[in-house]
C-alpha positions as CSV (number, residue, x, y, z in Angstrom):
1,X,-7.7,-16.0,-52.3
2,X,-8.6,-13.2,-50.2
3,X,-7.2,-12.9,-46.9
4,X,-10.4,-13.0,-44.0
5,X,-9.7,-11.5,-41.1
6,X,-8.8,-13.3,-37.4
7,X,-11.0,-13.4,-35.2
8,X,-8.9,-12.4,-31.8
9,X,-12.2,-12.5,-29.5
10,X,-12.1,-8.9,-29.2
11,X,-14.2,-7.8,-31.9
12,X,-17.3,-7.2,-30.5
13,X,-19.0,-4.4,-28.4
14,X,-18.5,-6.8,-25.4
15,X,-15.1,-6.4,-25.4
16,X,-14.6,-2.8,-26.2
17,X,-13.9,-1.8,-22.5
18,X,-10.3,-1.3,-21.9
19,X,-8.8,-2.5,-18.2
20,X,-8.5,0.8,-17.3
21,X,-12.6,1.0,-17.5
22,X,-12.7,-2.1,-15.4
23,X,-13.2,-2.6,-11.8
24,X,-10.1,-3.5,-9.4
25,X,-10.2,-6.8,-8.4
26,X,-11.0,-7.3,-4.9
27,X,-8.2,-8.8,-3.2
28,X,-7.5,-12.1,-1.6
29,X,-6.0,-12.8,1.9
30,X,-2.7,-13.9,0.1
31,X,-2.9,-10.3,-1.7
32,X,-3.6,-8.7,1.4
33,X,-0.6,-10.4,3.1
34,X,1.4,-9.5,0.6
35,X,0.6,-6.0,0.3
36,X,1.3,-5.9,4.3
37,X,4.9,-8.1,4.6
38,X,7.4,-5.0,4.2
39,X,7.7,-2.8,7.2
40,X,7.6,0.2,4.8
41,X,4.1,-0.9,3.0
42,X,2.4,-1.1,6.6
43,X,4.1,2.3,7.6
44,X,2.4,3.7,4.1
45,X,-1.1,2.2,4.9
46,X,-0.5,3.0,8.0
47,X,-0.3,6.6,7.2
48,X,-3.3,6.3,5.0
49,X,-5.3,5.5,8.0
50,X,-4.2,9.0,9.3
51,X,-4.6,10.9,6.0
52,X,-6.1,10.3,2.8
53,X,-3.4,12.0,1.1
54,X,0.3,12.6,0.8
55,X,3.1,13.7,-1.3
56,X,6.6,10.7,-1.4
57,X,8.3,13.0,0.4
58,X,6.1,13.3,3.5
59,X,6.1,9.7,3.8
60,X,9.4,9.9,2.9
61,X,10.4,11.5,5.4
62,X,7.7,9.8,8.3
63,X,9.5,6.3,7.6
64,X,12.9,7.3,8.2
65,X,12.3,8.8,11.1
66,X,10.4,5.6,12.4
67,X,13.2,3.5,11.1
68,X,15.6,5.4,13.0
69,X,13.4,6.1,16.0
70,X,14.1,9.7,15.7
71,X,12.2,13.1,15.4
72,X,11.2,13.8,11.5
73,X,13.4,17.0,11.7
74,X,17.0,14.7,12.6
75,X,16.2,12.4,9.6
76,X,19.3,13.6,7.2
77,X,18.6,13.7,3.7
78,X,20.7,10.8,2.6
79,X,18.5,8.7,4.2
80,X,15.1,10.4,3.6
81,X,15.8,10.0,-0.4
82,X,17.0,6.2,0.2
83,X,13.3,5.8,1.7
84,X,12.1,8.0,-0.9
85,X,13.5,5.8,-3.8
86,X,12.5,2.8,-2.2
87,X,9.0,3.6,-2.4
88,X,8.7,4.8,-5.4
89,X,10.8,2.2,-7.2
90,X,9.5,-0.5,-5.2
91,X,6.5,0.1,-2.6
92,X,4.0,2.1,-4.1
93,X,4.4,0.4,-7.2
94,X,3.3,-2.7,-5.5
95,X,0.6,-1.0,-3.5
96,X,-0.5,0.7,-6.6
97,X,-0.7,-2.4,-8.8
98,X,-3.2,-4.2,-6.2
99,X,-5.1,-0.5,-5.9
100,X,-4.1,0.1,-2.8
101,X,-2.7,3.3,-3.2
102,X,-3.3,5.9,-6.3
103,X,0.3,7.1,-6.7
104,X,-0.2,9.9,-9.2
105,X,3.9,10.0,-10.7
106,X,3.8,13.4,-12.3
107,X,2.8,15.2,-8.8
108,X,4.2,12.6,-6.6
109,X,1.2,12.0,-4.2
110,X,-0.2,9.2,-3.0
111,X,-3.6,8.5,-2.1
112,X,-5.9,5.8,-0.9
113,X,-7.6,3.3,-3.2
114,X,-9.8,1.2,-3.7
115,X,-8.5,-2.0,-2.3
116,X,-7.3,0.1,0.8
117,X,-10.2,-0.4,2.9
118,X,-9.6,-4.5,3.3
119,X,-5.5,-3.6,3.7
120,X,-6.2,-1.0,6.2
121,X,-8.9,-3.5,8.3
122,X,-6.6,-6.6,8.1
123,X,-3.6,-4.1,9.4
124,X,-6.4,-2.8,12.2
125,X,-6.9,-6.5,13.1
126,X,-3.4,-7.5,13.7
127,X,-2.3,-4.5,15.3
128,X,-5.8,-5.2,18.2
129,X,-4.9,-8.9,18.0
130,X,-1.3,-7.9,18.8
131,X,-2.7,-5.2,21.5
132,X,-5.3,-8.4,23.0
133,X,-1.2,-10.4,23.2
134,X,0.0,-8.0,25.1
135,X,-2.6,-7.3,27.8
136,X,-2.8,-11.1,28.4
137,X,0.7,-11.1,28.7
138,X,0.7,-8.4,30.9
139,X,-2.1,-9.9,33.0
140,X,-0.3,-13.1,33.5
141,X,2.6,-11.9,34.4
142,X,0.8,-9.5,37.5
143,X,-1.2,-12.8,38.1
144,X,2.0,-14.4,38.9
């Protein structure tokens, strides 16, 4: 009896392209939201709306200093290298894997994607709809 081979559906020139060679999905709201629910995530593409490009540390370094509402320069490094293991263990990993970011590991930078355009718009819009809260707020309460 001789042995055929099994067919596994990828034996065709259809299905030579690896995922690597495909597209990123295009994100759905859920994805979006997701992407945006940790404080550190928005600061990141919040970043990437002021540069294209930076290295862990920088942001590193950015978010502690927001955290702690402090000047970059009085973050101390114990808590710069907590942020910065939190988002490379954790955050761009996440960001990365719904291409968001590009986090290149072997030089440590971090660069917008190709699902960063519909993260960065969504954080835009709550940010003006927050703004919109505000001024109404504001208005009301001189109104009064």
């Amino acid at each position: 009896m001789v042995d055929s081979p099994v067919d596994d559906g990828d034996s065709g020139p259809e299905h030579a392209s690896t995922d690597r060679e495909r597209p990123p999905a295009v994100l759905e709201l859920p994805q979006v939201y997701d992407a945006l629910c940790h404080p550190r995530r928005r600061y990141v593409c919040h970043l990437l709306s002021e540069d294209d490009r930076w290295s862990v540390a920088e942001l590193a370094e950015r978010i502690a200093a927001w955290e702690a509402d402090v000047p970059g320069d009085a973050v101390t490094e114990h808590r710069r290298e907590r942020v910065a293991v939190s988002l490379y263990h954790s955050h761009l990993p996440k960001l990365a894997a719904d291409d968001v970011v590009d986090f290149d590991d072997a030089t440590g930078t971090v660069t917008a994607a190709g699902n960063a355009d519909p993260v960065l718009a969504a954080l835009d819009g709550i940010a003006a709809r927050l703004d919109d809260a505000r001024t109404d707020r504001s208005d009301a309460d001189e109104g009064e």
